[in-house]
C-alpha positions in Angstrom: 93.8 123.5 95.8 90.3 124.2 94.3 89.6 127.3 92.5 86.1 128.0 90.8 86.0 131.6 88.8 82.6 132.8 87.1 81.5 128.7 86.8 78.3 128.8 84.9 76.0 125.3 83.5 72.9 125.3 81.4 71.0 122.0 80.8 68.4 122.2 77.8 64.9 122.8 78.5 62.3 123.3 76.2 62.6 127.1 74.8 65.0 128.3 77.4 68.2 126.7 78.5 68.0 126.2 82.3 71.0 127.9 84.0 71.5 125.8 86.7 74.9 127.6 88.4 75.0 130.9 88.1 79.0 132.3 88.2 79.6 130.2 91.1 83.6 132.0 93.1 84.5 129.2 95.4 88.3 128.6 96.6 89.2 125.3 98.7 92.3 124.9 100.6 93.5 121.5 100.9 91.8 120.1 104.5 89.1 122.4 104.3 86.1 120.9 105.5 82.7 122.0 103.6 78.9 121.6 103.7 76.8 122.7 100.8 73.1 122.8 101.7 70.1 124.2 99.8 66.3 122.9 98.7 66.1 120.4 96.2 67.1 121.5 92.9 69.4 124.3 93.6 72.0 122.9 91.9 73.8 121.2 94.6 74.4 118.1 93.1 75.2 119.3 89.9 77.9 122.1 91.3 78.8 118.1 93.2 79.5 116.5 89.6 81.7 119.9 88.1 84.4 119.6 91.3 84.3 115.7 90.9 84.7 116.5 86.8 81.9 114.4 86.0 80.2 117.2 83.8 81.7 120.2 81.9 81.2 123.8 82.7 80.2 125.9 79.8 81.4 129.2 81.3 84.1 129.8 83.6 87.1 128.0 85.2 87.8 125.3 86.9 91.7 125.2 88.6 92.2 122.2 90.5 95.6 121.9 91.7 96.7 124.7 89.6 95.4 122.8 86.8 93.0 124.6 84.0 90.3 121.4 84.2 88.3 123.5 81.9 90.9 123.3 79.2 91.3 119.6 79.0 90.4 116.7 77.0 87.9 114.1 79.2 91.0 111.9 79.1 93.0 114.2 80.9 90.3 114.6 83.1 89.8 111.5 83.8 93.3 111.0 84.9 92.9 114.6 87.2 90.1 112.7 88.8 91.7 109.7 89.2 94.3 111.2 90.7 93.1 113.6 93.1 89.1 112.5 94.3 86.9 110.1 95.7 83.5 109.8 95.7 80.8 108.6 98.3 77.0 108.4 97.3 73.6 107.8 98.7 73.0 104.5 97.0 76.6 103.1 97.8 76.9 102.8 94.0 78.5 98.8 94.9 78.3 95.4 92.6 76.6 93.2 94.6 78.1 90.4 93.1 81.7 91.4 94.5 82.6 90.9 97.7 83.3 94.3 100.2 87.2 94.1 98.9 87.0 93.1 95.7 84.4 96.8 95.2 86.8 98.6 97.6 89.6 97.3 94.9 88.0 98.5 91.7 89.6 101.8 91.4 93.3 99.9 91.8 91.9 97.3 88.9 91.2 100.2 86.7 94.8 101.8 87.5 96.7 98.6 86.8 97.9 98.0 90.3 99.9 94.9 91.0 97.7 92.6 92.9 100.2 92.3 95.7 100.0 95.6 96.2 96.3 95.9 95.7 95.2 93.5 98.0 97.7 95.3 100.9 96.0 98.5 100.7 92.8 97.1 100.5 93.4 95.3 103.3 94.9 98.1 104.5 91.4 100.7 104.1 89.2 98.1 105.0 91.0 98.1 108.9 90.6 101.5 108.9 87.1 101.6 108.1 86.5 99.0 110.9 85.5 96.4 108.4 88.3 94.0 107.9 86.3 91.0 109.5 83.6 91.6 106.8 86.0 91.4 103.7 84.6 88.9 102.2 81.1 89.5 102.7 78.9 90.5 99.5 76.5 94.0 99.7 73.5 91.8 100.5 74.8 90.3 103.4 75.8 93.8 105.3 73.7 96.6 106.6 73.1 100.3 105.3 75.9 101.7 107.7 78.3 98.8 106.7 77.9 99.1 103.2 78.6 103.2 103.5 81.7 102.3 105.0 82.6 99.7 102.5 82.0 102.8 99.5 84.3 105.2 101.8 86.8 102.5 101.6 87.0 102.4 97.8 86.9 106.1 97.7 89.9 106.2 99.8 92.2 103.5 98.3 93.7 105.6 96.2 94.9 108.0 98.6 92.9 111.3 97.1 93.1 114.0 98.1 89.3 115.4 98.4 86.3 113.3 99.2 83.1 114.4 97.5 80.2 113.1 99.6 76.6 113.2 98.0 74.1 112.6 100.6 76.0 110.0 102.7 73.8 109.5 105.5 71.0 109.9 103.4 70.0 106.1 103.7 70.8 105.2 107.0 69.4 105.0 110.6 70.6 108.0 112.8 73.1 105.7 114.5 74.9 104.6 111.6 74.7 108.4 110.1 76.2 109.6 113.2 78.8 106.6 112.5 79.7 107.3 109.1 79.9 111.8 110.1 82.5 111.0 112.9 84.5 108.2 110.3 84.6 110.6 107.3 85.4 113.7 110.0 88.4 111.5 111.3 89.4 111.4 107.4 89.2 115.2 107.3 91.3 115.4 110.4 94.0 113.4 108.9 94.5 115.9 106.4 92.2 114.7 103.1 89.8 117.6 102.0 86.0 117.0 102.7 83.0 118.6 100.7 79.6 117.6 101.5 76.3 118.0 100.0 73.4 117.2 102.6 69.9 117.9 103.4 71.1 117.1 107.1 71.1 120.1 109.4 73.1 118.7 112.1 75.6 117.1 109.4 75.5 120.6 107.4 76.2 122.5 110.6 79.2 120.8 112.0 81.2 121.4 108.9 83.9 124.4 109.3 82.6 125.9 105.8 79.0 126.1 105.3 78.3 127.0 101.8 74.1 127.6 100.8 72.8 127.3 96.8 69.8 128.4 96.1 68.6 128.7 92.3 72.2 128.0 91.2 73.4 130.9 93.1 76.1 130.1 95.8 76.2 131.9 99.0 78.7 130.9 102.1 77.5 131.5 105.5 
């Protein structure tokens, strides 16, 4: 499904370029299930933003769904993306002027889905993310773990196929972590593809892949 050869990124810095991935090999099957861990600035995060095709590799190749990502325009890309992933960060990354279902229905505004339609599988997410009762509730008036499962909604509605999950427990009580790791483990069960970057041990550990960066070089355990 996911196929990384000789992957290489360099970000300016004074004299030198910094190379922050280093000919990064990484294959993922579809329903894989994957930790990458590492210190702070690794490169974790940005390895995060080349499978989400948020950035550009300068070196390398990119194959995601036996499609050359590295060949394409950011248009095409941005199709790929839309296509294929969802994302799940930290901050939650919601409008808090929207309600929970009108930011789980963003993604289907942006891809010109009928309304009908749009509201039904919001609706639809929402139940499965145990927050139906709360539709209608803005950010401010829900708590860390409610608002993480109102971000996995919207990166769900569109039916991808991978999650890319940046931290997600990073701002919540252990209750509410352990809450969101079982929810997006029941995801990965159902057959969607899970890669997580986290700073959490136990969350690292439970994943069936555990991948390690360390200076931009990629090692799996």
């Amino acid at each position: 499904m996911i196929t990384l050869k000789q992957l290489n990124k360099w970000y300016p810095s004074g004299e030198e370029p910094l190379h922050v991935l280093k000919d990064i090999n990484l294959t993922i099957a579809q329903g894989d299930y994957l930790s990458i861990m590492g210190p702070s600035g690794s490169g974790k995060s940005t390895l995060l933003n080349m499978l989400g095709l948020l950035d550009v590799i300068d070196e390398g190749e990119y194959w995601l769904e036996d499609q050359p990502t590295h060949q394409m325009t950011e248009e095409q890309r941005a199709r790929l993306r839309s296509q294929h992933l969802g994302f799940i960060f930290q901050n939650f990354q919601l409008i808090n002027r929207l309600s929970a279902a009108e930011n789980v229905a963003l993604p289907l505004v942006l891809a010109e889905v009928p309304k009908d339609q749009r509201d039904a599988m919001v609706k639809d997410v929402l139940s499965k993310v145990g927050l139906l009762e709360r539709a209608h509730h803005r950010p401010g008036q829900l708590s860390g773990g409610q608002l993480q499962r109102v971000a996995i909604a919207r990166a769900i509605v569109t039916q991808p196929k991978v999650i890319l999950a940046d931290e997600p427990t990073g701002n919540l009580d252990q209750t509410s972590g352990h809450d969101i790791i079982h929810l997006l483990e029941s995801l990965n069960q159902q057959g969607l593809t899970l890669l997580v970057v986290t700073h959490d041990m136990e969350m690292g550990k439970r994943a069936l892949r555990k991948v390690r960066m360390v200076d931009g070089v990629l090692s799996e355990q």
